[in-house]
N, C-alpha and C positions, 0 to 999 in steps of 0.2 A: 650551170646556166650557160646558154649559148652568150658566144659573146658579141660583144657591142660592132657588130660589123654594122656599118655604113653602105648605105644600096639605095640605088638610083632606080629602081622599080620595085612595086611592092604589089602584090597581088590580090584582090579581093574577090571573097570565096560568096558567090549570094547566089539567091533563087532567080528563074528565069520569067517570073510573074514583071507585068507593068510595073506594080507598086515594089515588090523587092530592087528592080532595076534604079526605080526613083531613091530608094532609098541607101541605094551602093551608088548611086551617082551621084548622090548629095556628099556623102562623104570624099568619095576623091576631089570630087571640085573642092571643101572645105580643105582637101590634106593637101593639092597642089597651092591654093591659096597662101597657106601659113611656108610651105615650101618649095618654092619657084623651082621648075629644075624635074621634080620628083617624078618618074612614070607611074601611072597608074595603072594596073587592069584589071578589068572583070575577069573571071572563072565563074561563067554559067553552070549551076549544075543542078539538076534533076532530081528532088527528094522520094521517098515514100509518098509521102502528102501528094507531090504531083502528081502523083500516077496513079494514086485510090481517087476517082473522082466517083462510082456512083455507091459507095459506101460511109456512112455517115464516123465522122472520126472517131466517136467514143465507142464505134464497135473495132476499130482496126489500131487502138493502144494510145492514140491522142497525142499527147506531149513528147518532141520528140521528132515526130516523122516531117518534119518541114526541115530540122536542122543536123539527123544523122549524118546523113552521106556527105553534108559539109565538113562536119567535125573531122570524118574520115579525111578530108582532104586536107585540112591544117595539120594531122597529126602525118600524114604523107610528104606535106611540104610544098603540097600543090597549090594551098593559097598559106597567105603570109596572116589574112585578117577573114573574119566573118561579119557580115553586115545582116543582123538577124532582126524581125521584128519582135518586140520582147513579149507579148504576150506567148509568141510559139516556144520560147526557151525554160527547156525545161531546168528545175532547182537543183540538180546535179549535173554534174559536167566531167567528162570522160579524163583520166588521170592524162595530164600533162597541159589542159588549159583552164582555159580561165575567164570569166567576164570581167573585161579590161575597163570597161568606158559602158556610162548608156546618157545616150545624149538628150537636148531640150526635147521637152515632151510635146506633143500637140494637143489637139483638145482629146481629152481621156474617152469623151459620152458614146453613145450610140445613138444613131440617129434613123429615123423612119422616113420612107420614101416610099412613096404612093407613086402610081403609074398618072402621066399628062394627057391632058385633054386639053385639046387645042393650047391656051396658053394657060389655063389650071390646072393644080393636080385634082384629080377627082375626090380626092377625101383630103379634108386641108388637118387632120388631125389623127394621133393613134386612137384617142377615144372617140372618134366619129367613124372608127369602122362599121360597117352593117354587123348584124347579128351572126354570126357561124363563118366570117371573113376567111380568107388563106393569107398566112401570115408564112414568108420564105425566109428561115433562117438556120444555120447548120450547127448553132450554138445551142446547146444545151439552157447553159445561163441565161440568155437572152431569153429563149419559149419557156423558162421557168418562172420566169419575175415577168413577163406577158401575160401567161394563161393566169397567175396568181392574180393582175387584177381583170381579165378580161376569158374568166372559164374558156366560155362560147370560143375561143375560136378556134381556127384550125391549125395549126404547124405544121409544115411541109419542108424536108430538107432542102435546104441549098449550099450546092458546094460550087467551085471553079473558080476564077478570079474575081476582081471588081466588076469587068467590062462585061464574062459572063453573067454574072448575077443582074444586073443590070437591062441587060439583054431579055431575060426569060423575063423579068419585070413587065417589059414593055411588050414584050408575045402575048400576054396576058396571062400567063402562067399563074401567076398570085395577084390578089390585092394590095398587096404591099409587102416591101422587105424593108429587113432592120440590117443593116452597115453598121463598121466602126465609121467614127465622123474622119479621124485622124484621114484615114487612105481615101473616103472621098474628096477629100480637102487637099490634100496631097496631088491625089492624077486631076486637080481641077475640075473639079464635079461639084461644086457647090451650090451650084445654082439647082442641083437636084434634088439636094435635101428638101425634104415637106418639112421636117420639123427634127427637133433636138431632144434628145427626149434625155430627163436631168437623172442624176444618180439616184432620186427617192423614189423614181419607177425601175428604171435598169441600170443596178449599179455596178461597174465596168470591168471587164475581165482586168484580170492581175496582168498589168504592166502595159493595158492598152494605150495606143498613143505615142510612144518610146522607142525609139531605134536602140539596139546594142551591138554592143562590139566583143568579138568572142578572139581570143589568141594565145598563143604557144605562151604558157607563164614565163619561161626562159628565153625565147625572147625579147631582149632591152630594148634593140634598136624601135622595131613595133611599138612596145606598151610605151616606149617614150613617144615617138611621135605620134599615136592617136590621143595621149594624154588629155591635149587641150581641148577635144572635142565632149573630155567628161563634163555633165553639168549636175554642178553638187545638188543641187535642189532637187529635179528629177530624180537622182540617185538614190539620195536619202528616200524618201518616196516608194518608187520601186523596189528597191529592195525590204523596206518595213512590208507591202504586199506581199513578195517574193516571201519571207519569213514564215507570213502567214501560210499560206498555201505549203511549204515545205513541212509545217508543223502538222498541218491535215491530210500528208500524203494524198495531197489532192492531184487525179488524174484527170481526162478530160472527159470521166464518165459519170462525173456530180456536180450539180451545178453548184461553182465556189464564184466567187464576186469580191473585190477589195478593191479600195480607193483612196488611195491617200492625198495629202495637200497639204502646204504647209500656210498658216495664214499669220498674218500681222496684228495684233492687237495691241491697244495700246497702254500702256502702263502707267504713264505718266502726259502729260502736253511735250516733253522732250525724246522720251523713250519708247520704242517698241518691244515689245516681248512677241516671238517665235515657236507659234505652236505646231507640232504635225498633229494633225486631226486623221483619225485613220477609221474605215466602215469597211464591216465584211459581213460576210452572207455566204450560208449553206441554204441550199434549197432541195425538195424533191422535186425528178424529175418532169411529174406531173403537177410543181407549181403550189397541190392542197397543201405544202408545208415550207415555211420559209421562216427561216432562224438568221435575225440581224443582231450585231451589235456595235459599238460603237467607242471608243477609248481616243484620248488626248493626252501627249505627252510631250515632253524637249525630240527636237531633230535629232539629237545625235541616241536617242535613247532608241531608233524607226524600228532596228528588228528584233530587237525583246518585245517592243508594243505589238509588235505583227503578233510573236510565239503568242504574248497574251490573251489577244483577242482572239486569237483561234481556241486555245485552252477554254475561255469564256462563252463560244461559241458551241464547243465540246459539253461542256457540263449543260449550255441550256438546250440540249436535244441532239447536237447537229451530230453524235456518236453515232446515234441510232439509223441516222439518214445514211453515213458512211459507209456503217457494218450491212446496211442491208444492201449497199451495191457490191461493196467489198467481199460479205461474206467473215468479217472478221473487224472485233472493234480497233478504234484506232485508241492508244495506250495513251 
């Protein structure tokens, strides 16, 4: 174990995206906060993901290519911490670290955004697209639980950041793009959103919404001071999804889907009881085949619920979906 040294700057290692920068800047301001004194810095640094922009991800390996060349730089010693967003982190992590922290989550959904006209959007709903629409999305998941309820329409990739996506929106490139809501809401774009569109249409990629925190396991001083930025409830959550998807050796080249939440119910007029509710979803790529299911257990019980409802998800079909992108059944 490295030991407990004490340091008056600490480094964080994120991508050079708007939204990664907001999300490494949120954390120093919380870590100078809690520790008056502390320097903070960014390490910008340039992924795979960056630099594939007119390639769609589940041809060039998915999971992974937003957070290598970081990982590379904490096990170097070039950053101290990683400020990842958790959908892009993959379920295994390179011998010597570790996900330390994943903080309060924002809203999980995905949301749809139609181009403006004058002070309207032009279509005020995803079921009021026209017939044969161009929907811009780079997400497998998203254009598979779409085309499932809306055949007709078209899918057309889109990659780059928020500002580009955005952008090609309004050139008139597509009728509409689907966003996480989390990073519109985040770079203040809210006002952009046409509509929210709930988990029983497009239910959210694993871990959407969630900042995490990646670091040297041997490092104390780190995993103690980002400690307090863990939030148990999110945690628990993520990680039951995170289970799931580890259990379905899921890549970014099948559309996988999980959503957890924990909710309150009441037991008594004095007492609450604490349920995590957890939904996941295999789909095929073209949408004609979408295998849901759905399990409720204790919080602390989140990533055996995940292994099971993938197992559950396994036996009612979703084998067949996997082997046939795979090439080989998942055991």
């Amino acid at each position: 174990m490295e030991k407990m040294m004490k340091k008056n700057k600490v480094v964080i290692g994120t991508r050079g995206s708007k939204l990664a920068l907001w999300q490494a800047e949120w954390v120093k301001a919380e870590l100078q906060r809690m520790n008056p004194g502390l320097e903070v810095e960014l390490n910008k640094i340039k992924t795979t993901g960056d630099k594939i922009l007119d390639v769609p991800l589940a041809q060039v390996g998915g999971k992974g290519l937003f957070v290598k060349e970081i990982e590379e730089a904490l096990l170097r010693g070039e950053a101290d911490l990683a400020v990842h967003s958790m959908k892009d982190v993959p379920t295994e992590f390179p011998e010597g670290l570790h996900l330390a922290v994943i903080c309060e989550r924002e809203d999980p959904r995905d949301v749809f955004i139609a181009p403006v006209q004058g002070s309207k959007f032009k279509v005020q709903s995803f079921r009021e697209l026209p017939q044969g629409a161009t929907i811009g999305t780079s997400s497998l998941r998203r254009a598979c639980q779409l085309l499932s309820v809306r055949p007709d329409l078209r899918i057309v990739q889109l990659r780059g950041n928020l500002e580009t996506r955005l952008r090609k929106l309004d050139e008139g490139q597509f009728d509409a793009i689907i966003l996480a809501a989390a990073g519109v809401k985040r770079l203040g774009w809210e006002q952009r959103i046409t509509e929210v569109i709930g988990p029983e249409v497009s239910l959210p990629a694993i871990g959407q919404g969630a900042i995490g925190i990646e670091c040297r396991i041997g490092d104390e001083f780190i995993n103690t001071l980002i400690a307090p930025l863990n939030h148990a409830e999110t945690a628990v959550c993520v990680r039951a999804e995170r289970a799931l998807l580890k259990r379905l050796q899921g890549g970014c080249q099948v559309p996988i889907a999980a959503h957890a939440r924990i909710e309150r119910r009441a037991e008594s007029k004095e007492a609450n009881r604490e349920v995590l509710v957890l939904d996941g979803l295999v789909g095929s790529v073209k949408g004609d085949r979408i295998i849901k299911d759905h399990l409720e257990g204790r919080p602390e019980d989140g990533e055996s619920m995940g292994i099971t409802l993938a197992e559950m998800l396994l036996a009612k079909g979703a084998d067949k979906i996997l082997s046939e992108v795979y090439g080989s059944s998942i055991k």
